[in-house]
C-alpha positions as CSV (number, residue, x, y, z in Angstrom):
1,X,-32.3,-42.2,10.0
2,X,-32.2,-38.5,8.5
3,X,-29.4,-36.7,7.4
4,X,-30.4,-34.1,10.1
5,X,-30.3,-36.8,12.7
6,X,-27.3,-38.4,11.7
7,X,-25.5,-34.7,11.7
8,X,-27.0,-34.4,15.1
9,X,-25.4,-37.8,16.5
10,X,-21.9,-37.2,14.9
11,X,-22.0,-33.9,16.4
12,X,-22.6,-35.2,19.9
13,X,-20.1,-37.7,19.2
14,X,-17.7,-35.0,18.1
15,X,-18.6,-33.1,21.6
16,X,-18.3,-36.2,23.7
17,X,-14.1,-36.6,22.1
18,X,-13.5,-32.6,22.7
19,X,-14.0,-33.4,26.6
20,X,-12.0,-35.2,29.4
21,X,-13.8,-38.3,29.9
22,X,-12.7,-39.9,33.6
23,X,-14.8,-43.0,33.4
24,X,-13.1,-43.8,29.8
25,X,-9.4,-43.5,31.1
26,X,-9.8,-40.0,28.9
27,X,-7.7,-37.1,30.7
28,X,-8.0,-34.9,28.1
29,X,-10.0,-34.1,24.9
30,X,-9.2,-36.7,21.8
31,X,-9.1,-34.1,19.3
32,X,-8.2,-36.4,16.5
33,X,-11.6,-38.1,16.9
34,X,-13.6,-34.7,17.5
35,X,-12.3,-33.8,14.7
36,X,-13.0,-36.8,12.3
37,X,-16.4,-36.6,13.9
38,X,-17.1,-32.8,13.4
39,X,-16.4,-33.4,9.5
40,X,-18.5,-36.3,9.4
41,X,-21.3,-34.1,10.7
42,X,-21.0,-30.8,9.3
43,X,-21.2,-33.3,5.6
44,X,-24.5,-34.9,6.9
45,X,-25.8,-31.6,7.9
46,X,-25.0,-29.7,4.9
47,X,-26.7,-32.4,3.4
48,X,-29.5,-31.9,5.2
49,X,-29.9,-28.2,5.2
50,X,-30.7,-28.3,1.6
51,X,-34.0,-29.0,2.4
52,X,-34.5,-28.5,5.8
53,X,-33.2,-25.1,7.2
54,X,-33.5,-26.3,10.6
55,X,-30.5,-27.9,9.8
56,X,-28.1,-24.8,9.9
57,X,-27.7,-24.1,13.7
58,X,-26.5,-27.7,13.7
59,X,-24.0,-27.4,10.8
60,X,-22.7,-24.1,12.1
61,X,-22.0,-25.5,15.5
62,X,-20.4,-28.6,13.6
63,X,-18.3,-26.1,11.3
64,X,-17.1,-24.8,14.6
65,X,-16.4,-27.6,16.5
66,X,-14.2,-29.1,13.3
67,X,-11.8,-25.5,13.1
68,X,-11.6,-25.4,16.7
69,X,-10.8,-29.6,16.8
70,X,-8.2,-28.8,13.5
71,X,-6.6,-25.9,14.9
72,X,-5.7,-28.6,18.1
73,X,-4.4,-30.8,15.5
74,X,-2.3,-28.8,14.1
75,X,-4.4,-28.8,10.2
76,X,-5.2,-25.3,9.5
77,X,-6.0,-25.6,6.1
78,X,-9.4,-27.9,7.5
79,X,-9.7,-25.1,9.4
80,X,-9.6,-22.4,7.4
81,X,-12.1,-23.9,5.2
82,X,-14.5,-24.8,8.2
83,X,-14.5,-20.7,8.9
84,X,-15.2,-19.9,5.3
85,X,-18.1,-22.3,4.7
86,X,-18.9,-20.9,8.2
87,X,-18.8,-17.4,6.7
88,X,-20.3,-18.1,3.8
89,X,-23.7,-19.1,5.9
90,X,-23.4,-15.8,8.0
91,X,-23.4,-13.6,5.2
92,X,-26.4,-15.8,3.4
93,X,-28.7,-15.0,6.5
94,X,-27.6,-11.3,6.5
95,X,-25.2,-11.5,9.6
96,X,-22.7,-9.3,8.4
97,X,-20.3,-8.9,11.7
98,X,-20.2,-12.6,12.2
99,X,-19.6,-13.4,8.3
100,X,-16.6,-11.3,7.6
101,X,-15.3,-11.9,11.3
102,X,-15.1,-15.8,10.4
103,X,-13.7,-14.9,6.7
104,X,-10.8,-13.0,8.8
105,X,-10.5,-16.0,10.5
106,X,-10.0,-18.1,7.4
107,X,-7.5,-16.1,5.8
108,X,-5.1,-16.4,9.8
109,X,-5.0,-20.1,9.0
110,X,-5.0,-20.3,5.3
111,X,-2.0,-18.1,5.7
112,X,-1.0,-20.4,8.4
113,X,-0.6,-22.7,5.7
114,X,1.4,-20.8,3.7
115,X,-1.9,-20.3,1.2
116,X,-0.9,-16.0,0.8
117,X,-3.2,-15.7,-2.3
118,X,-6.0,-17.8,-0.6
119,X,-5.8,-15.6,2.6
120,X,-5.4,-12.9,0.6
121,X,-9.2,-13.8,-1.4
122,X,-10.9,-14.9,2.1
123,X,-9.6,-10.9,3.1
124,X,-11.4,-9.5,0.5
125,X,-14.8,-11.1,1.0
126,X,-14.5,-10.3,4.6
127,X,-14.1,-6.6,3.3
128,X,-17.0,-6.8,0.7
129,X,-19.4,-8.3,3.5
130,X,-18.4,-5.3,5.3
131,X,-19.0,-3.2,2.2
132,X,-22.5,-4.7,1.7
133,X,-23.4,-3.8,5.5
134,X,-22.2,-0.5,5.2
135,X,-19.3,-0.6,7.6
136,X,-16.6,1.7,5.9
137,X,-14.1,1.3,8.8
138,X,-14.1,-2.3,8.9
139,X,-13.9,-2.3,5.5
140,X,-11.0,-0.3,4.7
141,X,-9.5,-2.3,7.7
142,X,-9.9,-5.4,5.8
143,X,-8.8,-4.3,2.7
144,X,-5.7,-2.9,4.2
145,X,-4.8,-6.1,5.7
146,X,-5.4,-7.9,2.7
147,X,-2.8,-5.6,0.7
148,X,-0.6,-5.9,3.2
149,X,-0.1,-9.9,3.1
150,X,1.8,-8.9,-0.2
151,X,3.5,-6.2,1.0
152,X,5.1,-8.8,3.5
153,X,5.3,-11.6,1.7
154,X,8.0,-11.9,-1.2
155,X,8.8,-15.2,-2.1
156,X,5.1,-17.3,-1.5
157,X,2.7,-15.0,-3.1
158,X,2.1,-15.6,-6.6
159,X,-0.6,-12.8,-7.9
160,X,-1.5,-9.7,-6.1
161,X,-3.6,-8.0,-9.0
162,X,-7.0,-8.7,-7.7
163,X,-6.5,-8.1,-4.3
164,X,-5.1,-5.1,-4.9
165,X,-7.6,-4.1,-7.7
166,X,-10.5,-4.6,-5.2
167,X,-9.3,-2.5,-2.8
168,X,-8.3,0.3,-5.2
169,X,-12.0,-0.1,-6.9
170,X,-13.5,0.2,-3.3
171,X,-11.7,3.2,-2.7
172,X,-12.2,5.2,-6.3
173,X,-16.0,4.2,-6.0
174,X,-16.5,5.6,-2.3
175,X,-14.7,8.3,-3.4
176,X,-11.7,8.2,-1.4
177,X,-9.2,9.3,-4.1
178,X,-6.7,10.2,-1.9
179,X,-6.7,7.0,-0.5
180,X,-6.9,5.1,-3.8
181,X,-3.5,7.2,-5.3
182,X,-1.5,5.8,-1.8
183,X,-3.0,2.3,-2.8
184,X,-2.1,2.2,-6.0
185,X,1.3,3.5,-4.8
186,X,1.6,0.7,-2.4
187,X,0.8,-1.5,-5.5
188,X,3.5,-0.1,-7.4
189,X,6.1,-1.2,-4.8
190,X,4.8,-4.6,-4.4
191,X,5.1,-4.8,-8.8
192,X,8.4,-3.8,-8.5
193,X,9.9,-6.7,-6.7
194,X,9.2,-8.4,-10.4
195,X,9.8,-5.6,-12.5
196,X,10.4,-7.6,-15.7
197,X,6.5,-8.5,-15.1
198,X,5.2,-6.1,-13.9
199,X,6.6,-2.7,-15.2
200,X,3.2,-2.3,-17.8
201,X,1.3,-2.6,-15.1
202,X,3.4,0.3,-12.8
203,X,2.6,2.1,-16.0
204,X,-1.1,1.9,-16.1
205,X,-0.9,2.8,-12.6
206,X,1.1,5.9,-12.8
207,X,-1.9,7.1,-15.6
208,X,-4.7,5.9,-13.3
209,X,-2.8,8.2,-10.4
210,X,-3.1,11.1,-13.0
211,X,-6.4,10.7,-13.6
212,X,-7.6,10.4,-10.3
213,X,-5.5,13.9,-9.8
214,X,-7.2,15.5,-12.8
215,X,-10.9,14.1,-11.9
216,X,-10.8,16.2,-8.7
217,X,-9.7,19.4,-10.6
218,X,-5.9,19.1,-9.0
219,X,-4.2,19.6,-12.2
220,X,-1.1,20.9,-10.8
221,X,-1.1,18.2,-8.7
222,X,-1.6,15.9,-11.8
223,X,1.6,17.4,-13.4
224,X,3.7,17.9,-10.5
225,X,3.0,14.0,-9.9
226,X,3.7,13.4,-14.0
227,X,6.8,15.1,-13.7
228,X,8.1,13.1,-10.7
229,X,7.6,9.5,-12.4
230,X,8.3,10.8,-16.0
231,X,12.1,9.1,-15.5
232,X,10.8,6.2,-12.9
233,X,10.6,2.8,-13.9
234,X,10.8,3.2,-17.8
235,X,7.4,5.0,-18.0
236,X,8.7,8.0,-20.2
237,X,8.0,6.7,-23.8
238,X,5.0,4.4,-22.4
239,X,2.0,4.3,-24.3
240,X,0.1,5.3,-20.5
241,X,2.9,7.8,-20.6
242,X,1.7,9.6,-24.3
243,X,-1.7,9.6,-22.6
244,X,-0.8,11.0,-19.8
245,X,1.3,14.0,-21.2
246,X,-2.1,14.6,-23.6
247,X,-4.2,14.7,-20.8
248,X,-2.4,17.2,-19.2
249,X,-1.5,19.4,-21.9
250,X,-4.5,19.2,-23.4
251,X,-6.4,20.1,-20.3
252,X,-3.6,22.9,-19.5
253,X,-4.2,24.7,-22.9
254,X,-6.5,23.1,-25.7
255,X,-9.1,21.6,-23.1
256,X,-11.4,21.6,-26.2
257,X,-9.6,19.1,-27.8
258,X,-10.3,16.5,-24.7
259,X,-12.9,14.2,-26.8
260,X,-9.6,14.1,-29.1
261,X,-7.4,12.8,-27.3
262,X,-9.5,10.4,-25.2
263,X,-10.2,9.3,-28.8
264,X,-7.0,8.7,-29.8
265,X,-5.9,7.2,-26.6
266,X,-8.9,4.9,-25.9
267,X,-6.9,1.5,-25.8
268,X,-4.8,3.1,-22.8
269,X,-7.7,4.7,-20.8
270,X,-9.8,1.4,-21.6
271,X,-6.9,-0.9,-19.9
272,X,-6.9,0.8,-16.3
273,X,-9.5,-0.5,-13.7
274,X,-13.5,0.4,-14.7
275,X,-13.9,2.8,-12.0
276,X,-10.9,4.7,-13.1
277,X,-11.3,4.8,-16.9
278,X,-14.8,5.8,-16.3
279,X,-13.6,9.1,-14.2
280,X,-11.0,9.5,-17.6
281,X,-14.5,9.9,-19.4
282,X,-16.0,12.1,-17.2
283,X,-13.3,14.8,-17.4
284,X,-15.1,18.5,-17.4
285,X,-12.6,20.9,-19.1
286,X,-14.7,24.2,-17.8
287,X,-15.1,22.7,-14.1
288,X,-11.0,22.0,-14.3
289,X,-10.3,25.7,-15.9
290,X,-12.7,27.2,-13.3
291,X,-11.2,25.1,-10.0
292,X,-8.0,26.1,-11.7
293,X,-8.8,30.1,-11.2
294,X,-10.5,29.3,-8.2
295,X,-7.0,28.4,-6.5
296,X,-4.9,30.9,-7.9
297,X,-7.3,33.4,-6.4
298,X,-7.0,31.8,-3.0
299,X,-3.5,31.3,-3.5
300,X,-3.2,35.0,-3.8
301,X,-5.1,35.9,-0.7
302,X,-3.0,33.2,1.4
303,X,0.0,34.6,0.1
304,X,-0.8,37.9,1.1
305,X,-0.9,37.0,4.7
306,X,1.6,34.7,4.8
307,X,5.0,36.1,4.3
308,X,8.1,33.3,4.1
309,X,10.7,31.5,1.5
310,X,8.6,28.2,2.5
311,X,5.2,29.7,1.1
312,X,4.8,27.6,-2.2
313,X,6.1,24.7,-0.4
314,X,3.8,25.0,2.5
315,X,0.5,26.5,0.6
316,X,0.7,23.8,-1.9
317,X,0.8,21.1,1.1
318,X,-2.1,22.9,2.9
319,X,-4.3,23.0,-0.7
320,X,-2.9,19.6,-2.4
321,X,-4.0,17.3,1.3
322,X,-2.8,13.9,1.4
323,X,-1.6,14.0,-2.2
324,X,2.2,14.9,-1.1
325,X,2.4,11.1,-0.2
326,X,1.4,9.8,-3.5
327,X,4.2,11.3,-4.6
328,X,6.9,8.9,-6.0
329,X,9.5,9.8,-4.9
330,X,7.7,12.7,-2.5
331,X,7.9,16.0,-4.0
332,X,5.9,20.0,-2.4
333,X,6.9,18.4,1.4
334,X,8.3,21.6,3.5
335,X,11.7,22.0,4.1
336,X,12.8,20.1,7.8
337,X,15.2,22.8,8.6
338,X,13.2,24.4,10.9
339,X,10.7,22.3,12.2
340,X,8.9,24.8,14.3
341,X,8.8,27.8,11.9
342,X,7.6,25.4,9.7
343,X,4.6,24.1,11.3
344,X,3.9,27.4,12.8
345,X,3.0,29.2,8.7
346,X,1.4,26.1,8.2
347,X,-1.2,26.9,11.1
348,X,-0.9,30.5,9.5
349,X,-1.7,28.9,6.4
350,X,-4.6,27.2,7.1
351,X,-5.9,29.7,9.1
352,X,-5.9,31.7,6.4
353,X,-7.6,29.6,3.7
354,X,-10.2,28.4,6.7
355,X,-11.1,32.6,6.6
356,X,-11.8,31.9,3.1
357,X,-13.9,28.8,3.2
């Protein structure tokens, strides 16, 4: 008998056990044995499918059978590896949805089974499958959810970097910087939990943040973010920290001397993530010095319209976006006295710099 054919017999064996069986004295399914028989088949039909690819609607149905019969039997780490060899197949034939939905899967009973980093992994895939069809939502979803296993989890997680790293590089390389900053601040509160380990790394991350500021021309958001950490977690006197004060000064006053000081900082801007020590390369001095003038003259035009104590407060909120929450701790947020005054010269605000767009 084939491999295929066996598969095909210990599958309908498996299917036979998952059902009630009156004649047998069988009142309900005997999941052990659907179970033991699933394996048995989804072996014989990978087997098989190595040759023969009309082996795989047979093997997935086998990989599906053996989660759902595990899951009954309370062994969700057989299931969580059913749905990732499941996945696995679903992303080889191009069916995106169905791969990184059984991935997600995966990582529910991986972390079931107390498996964080595992679950954490199976997360990611799910999100790069989504990646590779182009689904940014589901994607960022994923990622999110992979992050957040370590922001909930204290005590069984071991290693967080490359979660955390994928999801920041997915971010700087879509462009999302905003969004990459707040990741890499989640990060940083995650690292903290083990200091003693981790406070290089909080470093690095607090230059990457910087960089990210000063690669979209915000360099008074890169300063105003450098003076808010320059005292936090032992940065100040850092080698990330040197760089980071050079950058910024350099940029601020001698941008000429940029290919100088990415020079004689190379082993710090080389040690952050690809994505972002590339960007530290890309740096344009004359693009920073003209987006610099650009927002001073906007600045001036807002301010002349809008007439209150809260003006820098509110104009650098309304200019800056999302990058008061990468602040650590937050700094430029308007003042909650008066929460309706407030929000109302922020509409004037924006109104404003909207007539000027």
């Amino acid at each position: 008998m084939s491999a295929l054919e066996e598969g095909k017999r210990l599958l309908a064996k498996a299917q036979e056990y998952s059902k009630p069986k009156l004649l047998s004295f069988r009142f309900s399914p005997d999941w052990e044995s659907a179970a033991r028989y699933a394996r048995q088949a989804a072996e014989k039909l990978t087997s098989a499918s190595m040759t023969n690819e009309a082996a795989f609607p047979f093997l997935e149905e086998a990989l599906e059978m053996s989660a759902q019969a595990s899951d009954q039997i309370n062994s969700p780490n057989q299931a969580a590896r059913d749905y990732e060899a499941l996945a696995k197949i679903h992303r080889n034939k191009g069916r995106h949805e169905k791969a990184w939905a059984a991935f997600e899967k995966a990582a529910r009973y991986y972390r079931l089974n107390n498996q964080i980093d595992t679950a954490a992994s199976a997360l990611v895939q799910a999100a790069k499958v989504a990646d590779e069809a182009k689904n940014s939502a589901e994607c960022t979803r994923l990622y999110n959810l992979a992050v957040s296993i370590y922001e909930d989890e204290e005590e069984k997680a071991i290693s967080s970097e490359s979660t955390f790293k994928a999801a920041i590089n997915y971010l700087v390389n879509a462009g999302r910087y905003a969004e990459a900053r707040q990741m890499i601040t989640r990060q940083n509160v995650v690292y903290r939990r083990k200091f003693d380990v981790y406070a290089h790394e909080i470093h690095f991350n607090y230059l990457s943040t910087i960089i990210l500021f000063l690669h979209e021309d915000k360099l008074p958001e890169a300063s105003q973010f450098f003076d808010s950490v320059t005292y936090n977690d032992n940065f100040a006197g850092s080698n990330p920290f040197e760089c980071a004060r050079a950058l910024i000064s350099t940029l601020d006053s001698e941008p000429e001397k940029l290919d100088e000081i990415r020079q004689r900082y190379s082993a710090a801007l080389t040690a952050i993530d690809a994505p972002v020590s590339r960007l530290a390369y890309r740096l344009d001095p004359t693009r920073l010095k003209t987006a610099g003038l650009k927002r001073q003259q906007r600045r001036d035009e807002i301010k002349s319209s809008v007439s209150s104590t809260n003006f820098d407060a509110v104009i650098d909120a309304k200019l800056g976006g999302d990058d008061a929450k990468t602040q650590e701790p937050e700094t430029g947020a308007v003042d909650a006295g008066n929460p309706e005054s407030d929000t109302a010269l922020a509409e004037t605000a924006e109104d404003a710099l909207n007539q000027l767009m």
